[in-house]
C-alpha positions in Angstrom: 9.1 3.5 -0.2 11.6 1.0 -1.0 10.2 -1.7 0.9 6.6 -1.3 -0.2 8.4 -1.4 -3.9 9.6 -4.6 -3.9 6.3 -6.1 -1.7 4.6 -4.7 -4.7 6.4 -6.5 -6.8 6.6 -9.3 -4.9 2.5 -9.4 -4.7 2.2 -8.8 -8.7 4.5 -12.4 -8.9 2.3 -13.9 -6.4 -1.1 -12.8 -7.8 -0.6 -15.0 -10.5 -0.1 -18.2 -8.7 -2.9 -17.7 -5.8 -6.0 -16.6 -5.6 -6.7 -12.4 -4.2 -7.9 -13.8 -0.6 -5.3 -16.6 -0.7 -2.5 -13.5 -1.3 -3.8 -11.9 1.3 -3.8 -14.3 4.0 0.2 -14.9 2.8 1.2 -11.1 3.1 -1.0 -10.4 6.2 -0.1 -13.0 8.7 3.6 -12.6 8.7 2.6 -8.7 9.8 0.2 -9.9 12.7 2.6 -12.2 14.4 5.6 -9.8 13.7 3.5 -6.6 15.4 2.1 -9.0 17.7 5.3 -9.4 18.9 6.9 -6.0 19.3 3.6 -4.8 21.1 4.2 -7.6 23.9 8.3 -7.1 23.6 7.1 -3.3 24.0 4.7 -3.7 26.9 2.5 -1.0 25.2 -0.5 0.1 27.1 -4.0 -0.7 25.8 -5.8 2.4 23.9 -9.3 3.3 24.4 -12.1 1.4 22.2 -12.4 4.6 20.5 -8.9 4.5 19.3 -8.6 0.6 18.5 -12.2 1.2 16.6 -10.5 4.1 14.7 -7.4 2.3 13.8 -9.3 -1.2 12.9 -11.6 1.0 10.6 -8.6 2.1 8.6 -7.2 -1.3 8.7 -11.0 -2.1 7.2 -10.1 -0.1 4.2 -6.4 -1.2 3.7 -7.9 -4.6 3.4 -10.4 -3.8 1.0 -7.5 -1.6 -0.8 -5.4 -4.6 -1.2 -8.0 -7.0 -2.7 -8.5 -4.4 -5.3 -4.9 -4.5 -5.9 -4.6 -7.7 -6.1 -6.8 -8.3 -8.8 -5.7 -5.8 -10.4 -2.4 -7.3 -11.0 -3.3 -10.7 -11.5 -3.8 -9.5 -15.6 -2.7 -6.0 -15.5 1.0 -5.0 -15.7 3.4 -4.0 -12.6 3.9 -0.7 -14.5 0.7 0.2 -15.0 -1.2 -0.9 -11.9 1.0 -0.2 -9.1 1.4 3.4 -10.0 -1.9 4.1 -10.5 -2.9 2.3 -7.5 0.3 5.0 -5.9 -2.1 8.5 -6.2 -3.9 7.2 -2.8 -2.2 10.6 -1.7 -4.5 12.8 -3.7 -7.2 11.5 -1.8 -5.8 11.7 1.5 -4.4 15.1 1.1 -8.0 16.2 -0.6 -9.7 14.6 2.7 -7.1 16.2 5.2 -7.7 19.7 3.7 -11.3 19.5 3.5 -12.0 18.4 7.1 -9.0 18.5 9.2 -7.0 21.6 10.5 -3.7 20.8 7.8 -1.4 23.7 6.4 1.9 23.4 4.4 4.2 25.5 2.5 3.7 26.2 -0.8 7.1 24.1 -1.7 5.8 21.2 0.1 2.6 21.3 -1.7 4.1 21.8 -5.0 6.4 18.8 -4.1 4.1 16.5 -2.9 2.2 17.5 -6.4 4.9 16.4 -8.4 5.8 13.3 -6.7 1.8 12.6 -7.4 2.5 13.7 -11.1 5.4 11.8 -11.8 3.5 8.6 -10.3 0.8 9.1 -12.5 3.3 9.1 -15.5 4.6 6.3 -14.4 1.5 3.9 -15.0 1.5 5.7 -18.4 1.1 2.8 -21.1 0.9 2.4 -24.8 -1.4 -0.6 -25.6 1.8 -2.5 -27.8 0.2 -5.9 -26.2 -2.8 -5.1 -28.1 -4.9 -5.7 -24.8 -8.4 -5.4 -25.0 -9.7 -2.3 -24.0 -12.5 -4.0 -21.5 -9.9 -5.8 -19.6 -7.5 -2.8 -19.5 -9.9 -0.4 -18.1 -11.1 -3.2 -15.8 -7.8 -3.1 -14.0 -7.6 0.5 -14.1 -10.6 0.3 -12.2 -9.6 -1.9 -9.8 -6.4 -0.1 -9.4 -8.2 3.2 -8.8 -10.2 1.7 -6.4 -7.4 0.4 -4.4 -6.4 4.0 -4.3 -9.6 5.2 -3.0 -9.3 2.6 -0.1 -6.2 3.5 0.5 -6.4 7.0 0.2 -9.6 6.7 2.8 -7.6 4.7 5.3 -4.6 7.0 5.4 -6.8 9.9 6.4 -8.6 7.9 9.2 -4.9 7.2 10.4 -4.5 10.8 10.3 -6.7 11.5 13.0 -4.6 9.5 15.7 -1.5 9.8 14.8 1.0 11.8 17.2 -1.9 10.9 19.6 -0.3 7.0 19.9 2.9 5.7 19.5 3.7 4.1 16.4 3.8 0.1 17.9 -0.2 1.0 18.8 -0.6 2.4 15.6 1.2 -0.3 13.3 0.1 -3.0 15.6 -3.3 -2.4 15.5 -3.5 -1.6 11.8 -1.6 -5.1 11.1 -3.3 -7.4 14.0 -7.2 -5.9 12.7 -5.7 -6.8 8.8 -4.7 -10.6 9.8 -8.0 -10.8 11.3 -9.7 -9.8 8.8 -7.7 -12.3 6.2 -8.6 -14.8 8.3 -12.4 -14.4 8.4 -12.5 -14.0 4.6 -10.7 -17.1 3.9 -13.7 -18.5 6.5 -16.0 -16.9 4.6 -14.9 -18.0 1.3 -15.6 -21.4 2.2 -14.8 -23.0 6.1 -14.5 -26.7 4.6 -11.7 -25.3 2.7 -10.5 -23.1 5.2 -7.9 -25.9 6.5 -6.3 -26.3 2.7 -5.8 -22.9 2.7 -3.9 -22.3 5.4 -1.6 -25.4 4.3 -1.4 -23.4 1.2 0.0 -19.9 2.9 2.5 -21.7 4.7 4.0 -23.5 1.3 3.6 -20.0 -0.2 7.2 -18.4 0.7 7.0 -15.6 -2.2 3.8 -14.0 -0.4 5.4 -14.5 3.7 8.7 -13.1 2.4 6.2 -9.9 0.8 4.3 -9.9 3.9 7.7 -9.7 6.0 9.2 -6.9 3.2 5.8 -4.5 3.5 5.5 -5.1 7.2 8.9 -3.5 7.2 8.1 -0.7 5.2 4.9 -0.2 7.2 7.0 0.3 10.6 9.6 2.4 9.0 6.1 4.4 7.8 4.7 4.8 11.1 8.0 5.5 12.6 8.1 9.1 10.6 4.7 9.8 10.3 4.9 9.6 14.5 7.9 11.8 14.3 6.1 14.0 11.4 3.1 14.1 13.1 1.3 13.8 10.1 0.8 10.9 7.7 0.4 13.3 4.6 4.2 14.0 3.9 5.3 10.3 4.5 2.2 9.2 2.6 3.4 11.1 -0.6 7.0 9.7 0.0 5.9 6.0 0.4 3.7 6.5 -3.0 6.8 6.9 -5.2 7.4 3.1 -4.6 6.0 2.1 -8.2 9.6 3.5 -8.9 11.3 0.5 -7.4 8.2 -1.8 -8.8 8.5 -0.9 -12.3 12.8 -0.8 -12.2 12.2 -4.7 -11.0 9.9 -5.6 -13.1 12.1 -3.8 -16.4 15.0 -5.7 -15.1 13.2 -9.2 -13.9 10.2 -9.1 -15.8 11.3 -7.6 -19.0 8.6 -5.1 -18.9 8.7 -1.9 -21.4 10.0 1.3 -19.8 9.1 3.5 -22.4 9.7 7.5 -22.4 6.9 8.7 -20.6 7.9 6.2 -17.9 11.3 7.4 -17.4 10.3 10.7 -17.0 7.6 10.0 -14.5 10.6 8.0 -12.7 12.7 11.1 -12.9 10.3 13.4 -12.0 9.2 11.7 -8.9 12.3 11.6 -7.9 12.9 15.2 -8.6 10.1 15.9 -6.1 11.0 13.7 -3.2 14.7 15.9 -3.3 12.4 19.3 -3.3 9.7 17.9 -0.6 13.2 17.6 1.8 14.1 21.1 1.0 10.1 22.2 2.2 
């Protein structure tokens, strides 16, 4: 949660400077070579098509999820777009219960509810910019699309996990999103291509994010192997607008208003209760 707080904010910086694919490339690589690595360090065993298939898929729709974001911040506020891009969970916990064999108590569904609720109220903003009501729900939409994505992704994880270890897992997801970086800076343009790639390695502020969320992605898979699920440290990891919007109030000077300070607090509030589930 923490880690994937400050790569968020991190990437909002970033989105500025560079272009969505050019972010991309920056943030992805540094995961590939570091999961690379661990997986050879590791000497893990190769999984089945099937599984690399199933884990490259969700890797698919991270990818996708992420150049949503992207361009969702390169206008939109920190505080607004990163929590609503955070309520991924409502879609993977609405896609686990419909087609996969999930149960919970009724604690840790009303806590994983909350910590949803408070996230929501945390992307809640007053229009004191006076932005134009085109471009604000423009974001929005891109936002809620990289939720969607997300929320997709998560749920195809769900299907594998406990069934791999969590290099597999984490290595796969990371090595198929490098890939896929690459090829869409390709496709952008291959004459270009080469510029690019100078660029990524001059661009320190989106490695050091790409280092940050690969972090938080291994710490991820590390519980959700141990869980057995993703849905629990799914809901956990989406309280990260939290540490997004404190950075950008403190670096940024961006308005915590009431609404927001509740949403922090009641977040919080349901990350303590989902421990006690």
């Amino acid at each position: 949660m923490v880690a994937w707080g400050i790569a968020d904010w991190l990437t909002a910086r970033n989105s500025k400077k560079y272009s969505s694919f050019e972010v991309n490339l920056a943030v992805q690589i540094p995961g590939l070579i570091i999961l690379l690595v661990i997986m050879l360090a590791t000497h893990q065993h190769m999984p089945g098509v099937g599984r690399i298939a199933i884990i490259s898929s969700a890797g698919l729709a991270f990818t996708a999820a992420y150049l949503c974001f992207v361009k969702a911040l390169r206008t939109g506020d920190v505080g607004v777009i990163v929590p609503l891009g955070s309520i991924f969970p409502l879609v993977t916990i609405l896609l686990s219960f419909m087609f996969l064999s999930t149960s919970f108590s009724g604690l840790q569904i009303a806590s994983m509810f909350i910590i949803v609720f408070g996230t929501i109220l945390l992307a809640y903003e007053k229009h004191y910019k006076n932005i134009p009501l085109h471009v604000f729900h423009r974001e929005s939409i891109f936002a809620l699309g990289a939720a969607l994505m997300w929320g997709l992704g998560f749920f195809i994880l769900n299907t594998v996990i406990g069934q791999e270890p969590w290099e597999i897992v984490s290595g796969f997801v990371s090595i198929s999103m490098g890939i896929y970086a690459v090829i869409l800076i390709l496709f952008a343009g291959f004459g270009q291509a080469l510029p690019k790639f100078k660029k990524m390695v001059h661009n320190k502020q989106g490695l050091f994010a790409g280092i940050v969320v690969t972090l938080g992605g291994i710490a991820f898979f590390i519980g959700a192997t141990k869980a057995g699920s993703l849905l629990i440290p799914t809901v956990i990891a989406s309280a990260s607008p939290l540490v997004a919007s404190a950075l950008s109030a403190y670096k940024d000077h961006e308005k915590l208003n009431i609404v927001k300070r509740a949403g922090a607090v009641i977040a919080i509030g349901g990350i303590i209760l989902l421990n006690f589930g």
